[in-house]
C-alpha positions in Angstrom: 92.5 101.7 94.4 94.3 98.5 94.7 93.5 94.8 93.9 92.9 94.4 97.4 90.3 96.7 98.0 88.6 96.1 94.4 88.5 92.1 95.9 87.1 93.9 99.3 84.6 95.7 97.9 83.2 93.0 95.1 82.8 90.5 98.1 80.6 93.4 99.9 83.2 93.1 103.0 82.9 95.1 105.8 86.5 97.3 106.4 88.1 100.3 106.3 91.5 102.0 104.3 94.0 103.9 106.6 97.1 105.7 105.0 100.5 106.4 106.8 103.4 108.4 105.7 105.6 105.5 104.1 109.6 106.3 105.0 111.1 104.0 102.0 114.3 104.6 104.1 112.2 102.2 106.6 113.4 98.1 106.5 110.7 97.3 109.1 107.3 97.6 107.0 104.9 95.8 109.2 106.0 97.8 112.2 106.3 101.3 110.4 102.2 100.8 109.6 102.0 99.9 113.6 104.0 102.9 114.9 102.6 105.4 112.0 99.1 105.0 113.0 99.8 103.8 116.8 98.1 100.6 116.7 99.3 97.5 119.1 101.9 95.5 116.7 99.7 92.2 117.8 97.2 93.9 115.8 99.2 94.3 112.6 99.7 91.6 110.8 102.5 91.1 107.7 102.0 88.9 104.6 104.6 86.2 103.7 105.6 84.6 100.9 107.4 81.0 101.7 107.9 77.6 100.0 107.0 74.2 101.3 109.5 71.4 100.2 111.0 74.3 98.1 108.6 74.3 95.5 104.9 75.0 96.5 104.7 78.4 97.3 102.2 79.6 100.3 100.9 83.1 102.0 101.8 83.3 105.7 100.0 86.1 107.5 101.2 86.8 111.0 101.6 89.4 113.7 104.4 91.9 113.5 105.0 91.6 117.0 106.2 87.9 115.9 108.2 86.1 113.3 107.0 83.4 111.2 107.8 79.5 112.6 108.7 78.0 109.6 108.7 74.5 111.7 105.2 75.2 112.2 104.3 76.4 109.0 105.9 73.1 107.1 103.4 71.2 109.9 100.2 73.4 108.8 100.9 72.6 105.0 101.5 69.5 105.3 105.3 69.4 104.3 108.6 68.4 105.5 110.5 72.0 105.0 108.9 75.3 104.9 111.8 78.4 103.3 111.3 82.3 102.8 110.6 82.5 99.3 113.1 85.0 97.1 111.3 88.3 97.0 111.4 88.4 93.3 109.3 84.9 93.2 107.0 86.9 96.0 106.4 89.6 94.0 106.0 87.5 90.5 103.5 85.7 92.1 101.1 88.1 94.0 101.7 91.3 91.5 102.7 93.5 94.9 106.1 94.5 96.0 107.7 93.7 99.2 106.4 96.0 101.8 103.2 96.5 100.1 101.9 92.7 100.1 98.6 92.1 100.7 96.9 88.5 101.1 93.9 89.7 99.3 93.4 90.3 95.0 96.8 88.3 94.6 97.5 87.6 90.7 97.6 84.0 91.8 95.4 82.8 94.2 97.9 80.5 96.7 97.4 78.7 100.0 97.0 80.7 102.4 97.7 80.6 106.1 96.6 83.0 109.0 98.5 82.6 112.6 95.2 81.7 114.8 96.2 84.5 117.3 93.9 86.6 115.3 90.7 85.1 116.4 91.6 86.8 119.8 90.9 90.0 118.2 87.7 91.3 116.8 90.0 93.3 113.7 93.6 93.3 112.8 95.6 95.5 109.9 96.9 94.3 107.0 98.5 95.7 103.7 96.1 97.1 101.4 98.8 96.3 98.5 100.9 99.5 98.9 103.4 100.5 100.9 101.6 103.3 103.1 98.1 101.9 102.9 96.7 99.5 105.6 93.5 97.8 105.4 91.3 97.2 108.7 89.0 94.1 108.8 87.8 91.2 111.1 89.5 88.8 110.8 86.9 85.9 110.1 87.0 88.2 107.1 90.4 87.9 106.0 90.2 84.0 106.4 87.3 83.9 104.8 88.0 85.7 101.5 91.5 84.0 101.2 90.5 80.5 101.8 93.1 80.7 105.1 93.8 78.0 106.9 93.9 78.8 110.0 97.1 77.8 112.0 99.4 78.1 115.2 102.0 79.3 112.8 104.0 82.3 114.6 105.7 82.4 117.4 
C-alpha cells in the first residue's frame, strides 16, 4: 500500500493497481511500465519534478512517448524559465524516489500540471509510488484529485 493508493481509495476513486517485474538495471522507467505490461506509451504517463524561475517547484505529468517542453511548461505556470529539478529536491519533496513518483499522496501537495493529450483517452497509467507498480485511472480523475492544471505541455 502506497500514499498513492491510500489518497485513491479515501477519495472513493475509481482505478485499478497493476504490477510489473521492475529491472533496477532499467534507466527508462516510464517506458519499462509501458513494455512490461504492453500498454501504448501514449497511454503511460511519467511524473516530473521541475522548477519555475528556479525556485517554485511543480509536478509535470506527461506521456512517455514524449518529453516534457519546458518552454511550454514556464508558459502554463505562469513563469519566465521552467528547469528539471535535482532528483534529490524531487524526492524531498514528494517522499517517492525517482522511478517510482507518483502525482497523487505527495508529502507536499505542489502545482500540478497534466499534458491535455490525456483527455483524448478515456484512462492512462501512472506510478502508483513504486518502482514496479502502475496505477490505471481516467484521467478527469487524476486532474481532479491533484488540482492539475491542465496544459499543452509535452511535445
Amino acid at each position: 500500500m502506497t500514499p498513492a493508493i491510500k489518497a485513491l481509495e479515501k477519495a472513493k476513486a475509481d482505478f485499478s493497481v497493476t504490477p510489473y517485474d521492475h529491472d533496477p538495471r532499467s534507466p527508462a522507467y516510464g517506458e519499462e511500465a509501458a513494455k512490461a505490461l504492453g500498454l501504448d506509451p501514449a497511454e503511460v504517463y511519467k511524473t516530473l519534478l521541475a522548477e519555475l524561475d528556479g525556485e517554485r517547484l511543480v509536478v509535470a505529468i506527461v506521456p512517455v512517448a514524449g518529453q516534457l517542453d519546458l518552454k511550454a511548461l514556464a508558459r502554463a505556470g505562469k513563469a519566465r524559465k521552467a528547469t528539471m529539478a535535482a532528483v534529490d529536491r524531487a524526492e524531498r519533496a514528494t517522499g517517492y524516489v525517482v522511478g517510482g513518483i507518483s502525482p497523487l499522496g505527495q508529502k507536499k501537495r505542489l502545482p500540478t500540471f497534466l499534458d491535455d493529450s490525456c483527455l483524448a483517452l478515456p484512462a492512462i497509467h501512472v506510478s502508483a509510488g513504486r518502482r514496479g507498480l502502475e496505477l490505471r485511472l481516467a484521467p478527469t480523475v487524476l486532474a481532479h484529485l491533484t488540482a492539475a492544471t491542465l496544459a499543452p505541455i509535452a511535445r
